[in-house]
Backbone bond lengths (Angstrom), bond angles and torsions (degrees), N, CA, C in turn:
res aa  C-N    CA-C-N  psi(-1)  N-CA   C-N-CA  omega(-1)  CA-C   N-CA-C  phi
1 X - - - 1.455 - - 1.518 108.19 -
2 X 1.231 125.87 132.80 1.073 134.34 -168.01 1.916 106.66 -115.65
3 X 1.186 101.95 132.44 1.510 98.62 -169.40 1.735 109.23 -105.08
4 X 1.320 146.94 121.96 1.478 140.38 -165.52 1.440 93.49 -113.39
5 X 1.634 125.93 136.09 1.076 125.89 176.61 1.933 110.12 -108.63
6 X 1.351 120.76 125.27 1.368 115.32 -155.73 1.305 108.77 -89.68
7 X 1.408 132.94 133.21 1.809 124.68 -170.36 1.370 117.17 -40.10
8 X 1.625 112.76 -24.67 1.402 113.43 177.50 1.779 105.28 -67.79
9 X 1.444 128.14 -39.82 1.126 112.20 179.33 1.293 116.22 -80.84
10 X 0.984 121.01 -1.97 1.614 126.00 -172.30 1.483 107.63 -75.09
11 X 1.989 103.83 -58.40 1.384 101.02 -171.68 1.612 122.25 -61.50
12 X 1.372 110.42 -26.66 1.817 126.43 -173.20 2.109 90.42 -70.32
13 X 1.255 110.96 -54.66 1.557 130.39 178.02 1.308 98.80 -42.85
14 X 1.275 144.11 -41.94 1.428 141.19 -174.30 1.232 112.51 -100.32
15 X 1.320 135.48 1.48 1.243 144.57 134.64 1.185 143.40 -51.86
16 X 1.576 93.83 -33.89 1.577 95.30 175.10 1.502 119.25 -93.49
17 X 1.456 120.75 155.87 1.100 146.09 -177.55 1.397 97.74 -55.48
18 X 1.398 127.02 144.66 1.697 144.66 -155.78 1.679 97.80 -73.02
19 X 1.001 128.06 -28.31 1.642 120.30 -165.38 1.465 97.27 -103.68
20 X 1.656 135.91 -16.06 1.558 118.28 142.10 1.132 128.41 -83.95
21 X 1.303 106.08 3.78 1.601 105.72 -167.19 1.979 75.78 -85.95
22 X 1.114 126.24 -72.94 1.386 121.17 178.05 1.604 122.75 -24.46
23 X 1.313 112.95 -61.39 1.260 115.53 170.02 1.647 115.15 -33.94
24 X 1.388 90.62 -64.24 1.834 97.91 -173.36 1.449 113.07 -65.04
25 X 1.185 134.04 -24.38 1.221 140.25 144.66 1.186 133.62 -54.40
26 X 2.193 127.82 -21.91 1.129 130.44 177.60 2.023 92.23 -82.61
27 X 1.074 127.95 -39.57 1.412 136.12 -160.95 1.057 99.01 -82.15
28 X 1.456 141.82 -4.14 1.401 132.94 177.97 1.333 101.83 -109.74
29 X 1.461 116.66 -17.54 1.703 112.82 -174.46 2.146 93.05 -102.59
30 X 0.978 119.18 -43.14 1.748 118.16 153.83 1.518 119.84 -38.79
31 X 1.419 112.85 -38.18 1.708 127.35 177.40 2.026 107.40 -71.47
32 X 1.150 92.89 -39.03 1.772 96.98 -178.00 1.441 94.40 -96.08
33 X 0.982 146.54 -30.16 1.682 129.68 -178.25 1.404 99.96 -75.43
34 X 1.509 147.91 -53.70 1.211 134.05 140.02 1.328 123.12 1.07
35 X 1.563 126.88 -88.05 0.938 131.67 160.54 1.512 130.12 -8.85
36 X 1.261 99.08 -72.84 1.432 120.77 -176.54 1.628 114.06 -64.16
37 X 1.568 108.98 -42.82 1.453 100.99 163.77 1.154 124.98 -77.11
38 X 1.874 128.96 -12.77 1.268 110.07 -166.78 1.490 122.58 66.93
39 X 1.448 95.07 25.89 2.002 99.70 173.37 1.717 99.05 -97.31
40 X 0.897 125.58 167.50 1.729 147.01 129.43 1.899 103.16 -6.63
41 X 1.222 122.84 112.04 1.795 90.68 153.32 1.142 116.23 -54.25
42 X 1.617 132.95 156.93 1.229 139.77 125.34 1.664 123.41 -6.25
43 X 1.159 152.33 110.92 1.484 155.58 159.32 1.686 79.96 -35.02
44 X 1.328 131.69 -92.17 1.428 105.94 -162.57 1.724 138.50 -49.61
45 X 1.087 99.48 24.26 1.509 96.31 -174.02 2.045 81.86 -114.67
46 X 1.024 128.74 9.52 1.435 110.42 -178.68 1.306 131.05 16.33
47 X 1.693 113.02 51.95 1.433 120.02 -179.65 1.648 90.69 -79.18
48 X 1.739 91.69 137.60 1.489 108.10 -178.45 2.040 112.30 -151.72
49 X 0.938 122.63 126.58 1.408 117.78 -178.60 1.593 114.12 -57.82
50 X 0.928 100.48 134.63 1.719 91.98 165.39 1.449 133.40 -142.37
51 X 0.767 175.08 -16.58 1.594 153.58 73.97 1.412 127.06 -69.75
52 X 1.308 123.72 141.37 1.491 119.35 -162.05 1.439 119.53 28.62
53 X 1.220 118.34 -96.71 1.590 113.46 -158.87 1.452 105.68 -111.67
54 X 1.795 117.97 -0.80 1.154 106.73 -142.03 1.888 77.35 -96.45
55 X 1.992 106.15 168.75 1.096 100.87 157.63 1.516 125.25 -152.60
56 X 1.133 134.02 164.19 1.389 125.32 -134.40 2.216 95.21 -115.25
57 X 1.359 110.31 125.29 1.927 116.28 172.79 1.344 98.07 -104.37
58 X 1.048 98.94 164.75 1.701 107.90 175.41 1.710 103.05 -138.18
59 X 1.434 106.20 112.62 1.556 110.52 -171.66 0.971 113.29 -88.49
60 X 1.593 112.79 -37.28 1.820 127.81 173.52 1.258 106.93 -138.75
61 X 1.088 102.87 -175.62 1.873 117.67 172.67 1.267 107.76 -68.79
62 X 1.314 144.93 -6.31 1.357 149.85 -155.15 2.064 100.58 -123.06
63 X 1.275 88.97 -68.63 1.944 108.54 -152.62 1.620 92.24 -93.01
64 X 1.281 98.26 146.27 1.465 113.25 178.70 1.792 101.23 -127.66
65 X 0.991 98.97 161.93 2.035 94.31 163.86 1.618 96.45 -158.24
66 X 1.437 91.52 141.39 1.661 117.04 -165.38 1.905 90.45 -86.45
67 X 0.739 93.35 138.36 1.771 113.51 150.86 1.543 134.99 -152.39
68 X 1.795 103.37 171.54 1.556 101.19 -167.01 1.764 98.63 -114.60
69 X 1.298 119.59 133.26 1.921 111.40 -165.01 1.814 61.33 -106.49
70 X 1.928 100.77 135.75 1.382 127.01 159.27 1.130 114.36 -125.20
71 X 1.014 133.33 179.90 1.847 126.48 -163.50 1.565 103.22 -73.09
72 X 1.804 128.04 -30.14 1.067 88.45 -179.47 1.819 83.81 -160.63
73 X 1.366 97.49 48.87 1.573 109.28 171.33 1.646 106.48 -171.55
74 X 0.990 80.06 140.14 1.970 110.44 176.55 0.877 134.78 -101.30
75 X 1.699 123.00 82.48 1.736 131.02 -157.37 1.830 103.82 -90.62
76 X 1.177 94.06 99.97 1.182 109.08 164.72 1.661 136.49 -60.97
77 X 1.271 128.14 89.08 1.665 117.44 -129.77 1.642 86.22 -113.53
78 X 1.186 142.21 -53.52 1.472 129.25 -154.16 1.401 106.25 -153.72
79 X 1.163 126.89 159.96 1.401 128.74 177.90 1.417 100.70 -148.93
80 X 1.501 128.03 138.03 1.150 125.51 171.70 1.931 104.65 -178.63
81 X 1.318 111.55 -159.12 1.388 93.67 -179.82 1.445 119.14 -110.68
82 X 1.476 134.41 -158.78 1.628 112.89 -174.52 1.528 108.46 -62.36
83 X 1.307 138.93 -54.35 1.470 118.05 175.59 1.487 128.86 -41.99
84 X 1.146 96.21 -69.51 2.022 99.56 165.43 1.370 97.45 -29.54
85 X 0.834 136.32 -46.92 1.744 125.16 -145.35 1.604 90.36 -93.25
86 X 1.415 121.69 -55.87 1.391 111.81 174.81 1.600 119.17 -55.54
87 X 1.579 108.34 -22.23 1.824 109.28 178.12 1.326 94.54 -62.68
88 X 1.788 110.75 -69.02 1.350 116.80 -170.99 2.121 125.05 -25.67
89 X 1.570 81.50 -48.99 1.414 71.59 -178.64 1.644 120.18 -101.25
90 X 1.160 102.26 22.06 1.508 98.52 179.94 2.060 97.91 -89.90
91 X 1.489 97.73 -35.24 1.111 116.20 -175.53 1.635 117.26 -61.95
92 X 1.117 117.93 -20.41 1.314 127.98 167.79 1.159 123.79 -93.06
């Protein structure tokens, strides 16, 4: 599985302070080991669907990051916290 990170998550991603930038980075590499084993997610990773295709990780108690599961790649589109994420998708 190959994971693509989209410029929209990149620029919000370089914003954040070094110990979420980690976080959001441990939950995206926890999100593909899942995957790959075919376990359960974790209850703390709060993977949850959320409109059409899009779907919602939970890295911390704060930051969320949206993604798209494709047959055999993982577009990583935005990261931010529950408002952002409700702007994000109202905005689309």
């Amino acid at each position: 599985m190959q994971v693509v990170y989209r410029p929209s998550f990149l620029r919000r991603y370089q914003h954040l302070p070094p110990n979420r930038r980690r976080a959001v980075q441990r939950a995206v590499e926890r999100l593909l080991d899942t995957i790959h084993t075919h376990r359960i997610p974790p209850g703390g990773l709060g993977i949850k669907r959320l409109q059409g295709d899009f779907w919602e990780l939970r890295s911390d108690i704060r930051d969320r990051v949206i993604f798209l599961l494709r047959t055999d790649v993982i577009e990583v589109i935005f990261v931010g916290n529950h408002d952002d994420i409700r702007r994000f998708l109202r905005e689309r």
